[in-house]
C-alpha positions as CSV (number, residue, x, y, z in Angstrom):
1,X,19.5,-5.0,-7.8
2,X,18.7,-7.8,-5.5
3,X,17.5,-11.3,-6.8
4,X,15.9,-13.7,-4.2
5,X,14.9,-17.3,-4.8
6,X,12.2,-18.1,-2.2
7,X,9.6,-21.1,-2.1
8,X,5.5,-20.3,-0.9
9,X,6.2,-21.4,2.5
10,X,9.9,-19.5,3.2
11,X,8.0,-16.7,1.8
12,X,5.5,-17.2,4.4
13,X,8.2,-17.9,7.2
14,X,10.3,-14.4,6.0
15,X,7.1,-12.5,6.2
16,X,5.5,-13.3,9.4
17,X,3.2,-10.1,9.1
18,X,1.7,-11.3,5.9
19,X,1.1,-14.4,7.4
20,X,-0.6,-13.1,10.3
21,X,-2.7,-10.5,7.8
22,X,-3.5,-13.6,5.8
23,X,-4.6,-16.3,8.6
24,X,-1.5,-18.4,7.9
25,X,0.6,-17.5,11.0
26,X,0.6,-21.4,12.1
27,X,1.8,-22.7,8.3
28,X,4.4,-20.1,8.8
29,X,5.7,-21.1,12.4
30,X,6.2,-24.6,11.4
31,X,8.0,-23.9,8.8
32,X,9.9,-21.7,10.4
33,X,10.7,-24.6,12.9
34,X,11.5,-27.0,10.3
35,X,13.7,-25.4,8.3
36,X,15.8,-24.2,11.6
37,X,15.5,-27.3,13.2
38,X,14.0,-25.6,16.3
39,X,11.1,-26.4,18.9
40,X,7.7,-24.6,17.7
41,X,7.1,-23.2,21.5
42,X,10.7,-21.7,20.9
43,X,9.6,-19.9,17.6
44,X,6.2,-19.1,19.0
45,X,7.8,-17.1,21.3
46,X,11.3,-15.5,19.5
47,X,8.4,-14.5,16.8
48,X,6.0,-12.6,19.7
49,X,9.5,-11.2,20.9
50,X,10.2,-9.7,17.4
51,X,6.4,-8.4,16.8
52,X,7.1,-6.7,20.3
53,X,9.8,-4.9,19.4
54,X,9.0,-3.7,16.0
55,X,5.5,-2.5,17.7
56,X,7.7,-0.8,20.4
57,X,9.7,0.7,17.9
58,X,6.9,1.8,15.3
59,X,5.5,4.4,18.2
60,X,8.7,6.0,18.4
61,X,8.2,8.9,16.6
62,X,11.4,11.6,17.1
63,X,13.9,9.3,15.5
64,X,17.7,10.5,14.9
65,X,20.3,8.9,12.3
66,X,23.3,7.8,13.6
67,X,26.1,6.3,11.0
68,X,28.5,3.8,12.3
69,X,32.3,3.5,11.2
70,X,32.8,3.3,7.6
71,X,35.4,3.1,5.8
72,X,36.8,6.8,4.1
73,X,34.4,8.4,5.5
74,X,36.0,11.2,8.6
75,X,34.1,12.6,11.2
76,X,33.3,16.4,9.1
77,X,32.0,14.1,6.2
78,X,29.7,11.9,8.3
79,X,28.4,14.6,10.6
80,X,27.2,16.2,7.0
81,X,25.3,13.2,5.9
82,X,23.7,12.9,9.1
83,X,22.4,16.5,9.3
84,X,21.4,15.3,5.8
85,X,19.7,12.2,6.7
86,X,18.0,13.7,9.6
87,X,16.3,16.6,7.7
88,X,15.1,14.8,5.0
89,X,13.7,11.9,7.5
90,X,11.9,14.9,9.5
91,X,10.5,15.7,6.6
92,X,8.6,12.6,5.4
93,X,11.5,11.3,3.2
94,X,12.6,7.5,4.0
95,X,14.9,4.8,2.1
96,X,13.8,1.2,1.3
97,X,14.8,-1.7,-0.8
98,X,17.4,0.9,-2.3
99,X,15.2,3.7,-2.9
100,X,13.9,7.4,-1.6
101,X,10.6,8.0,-1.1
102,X,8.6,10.5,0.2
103,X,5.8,10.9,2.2
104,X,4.0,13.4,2.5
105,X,3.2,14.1,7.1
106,X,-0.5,14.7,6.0
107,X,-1.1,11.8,4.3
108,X,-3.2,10.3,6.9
109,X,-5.1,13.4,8.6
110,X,-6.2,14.7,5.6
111,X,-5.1,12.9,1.9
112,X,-6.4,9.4,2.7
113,X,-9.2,10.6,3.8
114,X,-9.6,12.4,0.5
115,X,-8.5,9.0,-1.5
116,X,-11.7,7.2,0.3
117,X,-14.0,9.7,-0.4
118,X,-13.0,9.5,-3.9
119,X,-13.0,6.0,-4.0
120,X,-16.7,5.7,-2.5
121,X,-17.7,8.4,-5.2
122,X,-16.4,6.1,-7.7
123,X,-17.3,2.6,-7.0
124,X,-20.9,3.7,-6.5
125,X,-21.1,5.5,-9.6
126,X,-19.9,2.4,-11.0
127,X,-22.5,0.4,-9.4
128,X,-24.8,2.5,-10.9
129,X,-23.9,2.3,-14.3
130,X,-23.4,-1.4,-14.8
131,X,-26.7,-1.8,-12.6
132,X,-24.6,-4.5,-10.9
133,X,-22.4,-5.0,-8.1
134,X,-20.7,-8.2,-9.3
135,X,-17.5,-7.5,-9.9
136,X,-17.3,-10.4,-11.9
137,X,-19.6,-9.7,-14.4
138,X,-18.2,-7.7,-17.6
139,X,-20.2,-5.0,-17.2
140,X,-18.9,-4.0,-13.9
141,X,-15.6,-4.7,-15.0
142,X,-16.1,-1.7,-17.9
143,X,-17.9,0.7,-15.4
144,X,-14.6,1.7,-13.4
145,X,-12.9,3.0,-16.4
146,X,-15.6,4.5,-17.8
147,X,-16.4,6.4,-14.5
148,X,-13.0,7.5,-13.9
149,X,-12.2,8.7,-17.7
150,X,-15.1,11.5,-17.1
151,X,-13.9,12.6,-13.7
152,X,-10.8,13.1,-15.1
153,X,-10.6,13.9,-18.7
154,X,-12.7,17.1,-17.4
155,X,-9.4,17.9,-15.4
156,X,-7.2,17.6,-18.7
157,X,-6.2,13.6,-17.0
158,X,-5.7,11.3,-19.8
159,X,-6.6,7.6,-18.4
160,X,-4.0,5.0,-19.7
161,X,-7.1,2.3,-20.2
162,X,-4.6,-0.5,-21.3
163,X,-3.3,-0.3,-18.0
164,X,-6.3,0.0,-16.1
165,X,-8.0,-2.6,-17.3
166,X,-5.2,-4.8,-16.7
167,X,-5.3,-3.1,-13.1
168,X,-9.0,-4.8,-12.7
169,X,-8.2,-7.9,-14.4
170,X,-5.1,-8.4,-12.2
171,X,-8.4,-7.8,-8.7
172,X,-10.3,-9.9,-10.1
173,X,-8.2,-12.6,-11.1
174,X,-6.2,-12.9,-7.7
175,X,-9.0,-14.6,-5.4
176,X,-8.4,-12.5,-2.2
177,X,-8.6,-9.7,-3.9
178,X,-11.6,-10.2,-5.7
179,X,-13.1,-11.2,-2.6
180,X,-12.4,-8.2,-0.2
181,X,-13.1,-6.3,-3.7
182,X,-16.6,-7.4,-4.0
183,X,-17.7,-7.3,0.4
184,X,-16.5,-3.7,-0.5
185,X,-18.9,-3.3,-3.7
186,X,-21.4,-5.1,-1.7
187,X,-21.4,-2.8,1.4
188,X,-21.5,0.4,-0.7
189,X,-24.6,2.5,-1.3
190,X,-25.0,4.4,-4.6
191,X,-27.0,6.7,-3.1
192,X,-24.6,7.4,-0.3
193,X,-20.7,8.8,-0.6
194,X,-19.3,8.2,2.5
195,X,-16.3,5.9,2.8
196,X,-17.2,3.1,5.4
197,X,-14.8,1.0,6.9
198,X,-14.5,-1.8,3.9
199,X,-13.1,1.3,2.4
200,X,-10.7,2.1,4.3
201,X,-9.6,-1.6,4.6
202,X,-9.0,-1.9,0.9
203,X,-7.0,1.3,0.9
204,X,-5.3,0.4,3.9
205,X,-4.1,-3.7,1.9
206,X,-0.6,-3.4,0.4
207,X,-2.1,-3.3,-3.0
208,X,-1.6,0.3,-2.8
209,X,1.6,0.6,-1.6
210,X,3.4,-0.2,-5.1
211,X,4.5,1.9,-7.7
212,X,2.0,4.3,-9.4
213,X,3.2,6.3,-12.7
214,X,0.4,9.1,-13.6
215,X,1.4,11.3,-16.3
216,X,0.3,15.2,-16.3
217,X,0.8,16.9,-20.0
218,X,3.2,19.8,-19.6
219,X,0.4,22.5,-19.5
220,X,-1.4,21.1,-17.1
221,X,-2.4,24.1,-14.3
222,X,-2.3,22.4,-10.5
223,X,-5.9,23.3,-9.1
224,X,-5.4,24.2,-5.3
225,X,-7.9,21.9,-4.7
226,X,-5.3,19.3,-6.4
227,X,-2.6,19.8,-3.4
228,X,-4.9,20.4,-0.5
């Protein structure tokens, strides 16, 4: 485990692709130049260098792992854990922060596009049961987990509502979120279920990208709708 102490602003300066996301790439540069005692120009352009090279290096797509000298560890050994490395990594699985994950190659072409679908369903049957989109109002904020306790308790799903209702509170209380939460809300039809692109923009915000837990009883029969 890793422990960081950062203020707001070296935040911002460490995460100059947050920044940018969140219209604070200028705060970030001068920090950046204050706390390293450097010229801004300089920083402008060592920080459009670096956002070069990581875009160069996110279209490379046929990657191969290579480990470096380390110590007890002979040639056999480390030609193993490369041929390890490399077929898992083919195969959608990826370390970070100290951890494996997987992803599944398809995710894009065909399970986010599912996720949005589902998502539009959702959000405008919720509309349509709390007669409102303000997701500020309470009876919005009951509609979600109301909707998505009958889609799936029919699948034998049991909805931890503790949790998700601390999922909504957590939207609604962090002001950017509410607010790309509710110009979604506001752009969907409840007579329509096609995802539009303020769907795909909250799916695609790093909201998503943390840990989910969802817990399957034992007996539970995998549909083959459920892994298409």
């Amino acid at each position: 485990m890793e422990l960081r102490l950062l203020c707001k602003k070296c935040h911002l300066a460490k995460h100059l692709g947050y920044a940018l996301v969140h219209k604070k790439i200028e705060e970030a540069m001068e920090h950046l130049a204050r706390i390293n005692n450097m010229d801004l120009r300089e920083v402008i352009k060592l920080a459009k260098e670096a956002f070069r090279i990581h875009s160069k290096l996110s279209h490379i797509r046929n990657w191969t792992i290579k480990i470096g000298n380390l110590r007890n560890m002979d040639e056999e050994l480390k030609e193993r854990v490369e041929d390890l490395l490399n077929f898992m990594y083919k195969r959608g699985f990826f370390t970070y922060g100290g951890w494996l994950y997987y992803r599944n190659p398809r995710y894009d072409e065909r399970i986010k596009s599912r996720v949005a679908q589902e998502t539009s369903l959702i959000l405008s049957k919720a509309i349509n049961r709390a007669s409102t989109s303000d997701v500020s109002s309470e009876e919005w904020q009951r509609s979600p987990l109301e909707v998505v306790k009958e889609e799936l308790i029919n699948q034998g799903i049991q909805v931890l509502e503790h949790e998700f209702r601390k999922f909504i509170s957590y939207l609604i209380e962090e002001n950017e979120w509410q607010k790309l939460l509710q110009q979604t809300m506001n752009k969907v039809n409840i007579r329509e279920t096609s995802p539009d692109n303020s769907i795909m923009e909250l799916l695609d915000n790093d909201i998503l990208t943390r840990k989910w837990m969802v817990f399957i009883p034992q007996h539970y029969t995998l549909k083959s709708s459920d892994t298409s």
